[in-house]
C-alpha positions in Angstrom: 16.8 31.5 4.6 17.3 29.6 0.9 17.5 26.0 1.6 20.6 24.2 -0.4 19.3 20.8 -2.5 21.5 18.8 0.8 19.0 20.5 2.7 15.8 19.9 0.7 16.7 16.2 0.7 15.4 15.0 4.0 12.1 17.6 4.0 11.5 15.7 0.7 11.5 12.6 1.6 9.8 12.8 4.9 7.2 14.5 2.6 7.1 11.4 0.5 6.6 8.6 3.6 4.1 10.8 4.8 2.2 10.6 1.5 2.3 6.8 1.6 1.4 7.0 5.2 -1.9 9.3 4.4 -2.9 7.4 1.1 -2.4 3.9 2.9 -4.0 5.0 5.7 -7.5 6.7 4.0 -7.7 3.9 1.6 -7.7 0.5 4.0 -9.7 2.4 6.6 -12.2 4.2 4.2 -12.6 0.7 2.6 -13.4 -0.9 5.8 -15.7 1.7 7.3 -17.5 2.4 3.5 -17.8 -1.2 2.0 -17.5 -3.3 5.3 -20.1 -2.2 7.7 -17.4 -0.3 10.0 -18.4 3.2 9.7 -17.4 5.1 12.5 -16.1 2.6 14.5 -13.2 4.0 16.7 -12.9 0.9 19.3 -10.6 -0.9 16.9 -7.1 0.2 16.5 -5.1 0.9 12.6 -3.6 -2.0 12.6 -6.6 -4.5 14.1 -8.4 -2.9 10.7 -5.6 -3.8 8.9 -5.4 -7.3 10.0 -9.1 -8.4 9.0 -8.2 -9.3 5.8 -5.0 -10.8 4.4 -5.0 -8.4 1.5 -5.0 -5.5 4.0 -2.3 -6.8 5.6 0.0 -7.2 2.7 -0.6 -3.8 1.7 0.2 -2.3 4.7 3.5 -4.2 5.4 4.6 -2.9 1.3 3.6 0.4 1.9 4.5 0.3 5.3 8.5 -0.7 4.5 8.7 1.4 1.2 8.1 4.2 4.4 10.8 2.3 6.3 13.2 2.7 3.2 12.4 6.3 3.2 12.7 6.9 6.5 16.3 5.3 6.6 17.2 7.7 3.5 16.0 10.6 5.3 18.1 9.6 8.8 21.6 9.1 6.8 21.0 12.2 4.7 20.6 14.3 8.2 22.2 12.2 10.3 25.4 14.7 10.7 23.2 17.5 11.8 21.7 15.5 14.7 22.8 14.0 18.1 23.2 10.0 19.1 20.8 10.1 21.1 17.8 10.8 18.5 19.9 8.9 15.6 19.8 6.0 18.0 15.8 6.3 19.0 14.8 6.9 15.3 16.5 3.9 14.3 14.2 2.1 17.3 11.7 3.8 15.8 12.1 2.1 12.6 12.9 -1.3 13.4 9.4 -1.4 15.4 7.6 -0.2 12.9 9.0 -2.8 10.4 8.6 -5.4 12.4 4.5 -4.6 13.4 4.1 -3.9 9.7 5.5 -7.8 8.8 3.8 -9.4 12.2 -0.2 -8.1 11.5 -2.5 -7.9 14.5 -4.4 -10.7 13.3 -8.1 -11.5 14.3 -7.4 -14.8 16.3 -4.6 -12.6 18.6 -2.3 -15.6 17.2 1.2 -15.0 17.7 1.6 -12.6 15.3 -0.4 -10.6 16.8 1.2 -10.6 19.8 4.3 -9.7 17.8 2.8 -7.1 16.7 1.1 -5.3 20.1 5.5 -5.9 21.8 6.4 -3.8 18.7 3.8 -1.6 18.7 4.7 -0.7 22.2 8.2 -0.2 21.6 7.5 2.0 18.7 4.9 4.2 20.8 7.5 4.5 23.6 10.3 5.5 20.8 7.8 7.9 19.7 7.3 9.6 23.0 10.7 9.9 23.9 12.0 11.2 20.1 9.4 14.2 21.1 10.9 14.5 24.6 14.3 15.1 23.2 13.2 17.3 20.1 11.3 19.2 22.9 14.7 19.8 24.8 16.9 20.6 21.8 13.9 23.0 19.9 15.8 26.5 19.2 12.6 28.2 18.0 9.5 29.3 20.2 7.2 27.5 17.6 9.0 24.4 17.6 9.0 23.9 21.2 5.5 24.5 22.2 4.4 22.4 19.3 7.0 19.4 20.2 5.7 20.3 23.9 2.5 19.3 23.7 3.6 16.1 20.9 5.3 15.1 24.3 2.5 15.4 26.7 0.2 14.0 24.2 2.5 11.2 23.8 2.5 10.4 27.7 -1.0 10.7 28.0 -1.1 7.8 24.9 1.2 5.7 26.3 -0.2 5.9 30.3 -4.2 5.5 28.8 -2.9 2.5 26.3 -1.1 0.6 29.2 -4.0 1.3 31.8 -6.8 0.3 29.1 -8.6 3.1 30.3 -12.4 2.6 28.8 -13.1 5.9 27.5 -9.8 6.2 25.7 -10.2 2.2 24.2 -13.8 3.1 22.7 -11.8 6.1 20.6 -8.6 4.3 19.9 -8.3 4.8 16.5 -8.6 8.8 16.8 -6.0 8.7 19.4 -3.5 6.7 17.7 -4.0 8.7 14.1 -3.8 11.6 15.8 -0.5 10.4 17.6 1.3 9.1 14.0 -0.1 12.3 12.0 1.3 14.1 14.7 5.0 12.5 15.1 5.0 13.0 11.5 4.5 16.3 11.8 7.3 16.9 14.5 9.6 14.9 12.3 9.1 18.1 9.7 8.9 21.1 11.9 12.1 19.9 14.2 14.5 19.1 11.5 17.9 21.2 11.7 17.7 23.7 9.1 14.3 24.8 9.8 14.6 25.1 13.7 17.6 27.1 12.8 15.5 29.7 10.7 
């Protein structure tokens, strides 16, 4: 099925945030872990990275709300061909993330940093249950085993973040990129005109 230019509009710019995402992402960790000493270190989380440095953290709140701006663009270009519900979690969705990418997760667990882990949470949560609904509403056999297990991943993530289970804290970072590379991905497979194919 030909996809109209209304319909290319929010594939496009998910596309685009998820770009930012991927560059941001590969160039403060890769700094950190090729000119700082922190190879391979998986016990810290994205954002504790981010926070080491005050440079860090001002480029991950710009790139972080030219996503948010993006994002918004891409929910009021779709937002007709989606429920309440999901319009109402993906605007959660965005607030958190806004808000943890101004409040960095500071060194010195100031109170930004506390800021930042409430947010965090909330977004993580938002997360989970935007995959829970997609998971209900998914018309295509691909779409819903995919979005299936998004949604038990995302459990598992949220039950072994609030139990500080050791095993999973030591390889935070993997889990946590693999959570965000993976919503983004749900984001693109579950919008309307392509579960509809």
């Amino acid at each position: 099925m030909k996809q109209t230019k209304a319909q290319k509009k929010p594939n496009k710019l998910l596309l685009i945030s998820f770009v930012i995402f991927i560059v941001e992402y590969v160039g403060l960790i890769g700094w950190y872990w090729f000119f700082d000493g922190r190879a391979g270190d998986a016990s810290l989380t994205i954002s504790r990275y981010v926070g080491l440095n005050w440079w860090s953290s001002l480029i991950f709140c710009a790139c972080n709300l030219a996503i948010v701006v993006l994002i918004v663009n891409y929910l009021l270009a779709c937002a007709r061909e989606r429920g309440w519900l999901w319009r109402k979690l993906m605007y959660i969705f965005v607030i958190a993330f806004m808000a943890l990418s101004i409040s960095p997760h500071l060194p010195d667990e100031s109170m930004p940093a506390d800021i930042h882990r409430f947010f965090a949470g909330v977004m993580f949560v938002a997360m989970a249950l935007i995959g829970l609904l997609s998971m209900m509403k998914a018309q295509r056999k691909t779409t819903a085993i995919f979005t299936l297990l998004f949604t038990a991943f995302s459990i598992y993530f949220c039950i072994s973040d609030v139990l500080r289970v050791p095993y999973f804290m030591d390889l935070i970072f993997w889990f946590e990129s693999a959570y965000i590379f993976a919503f983004f991905g749900l984001l693109m497979i579950t919008e309307p005109h392509i579960d509809r194919l």
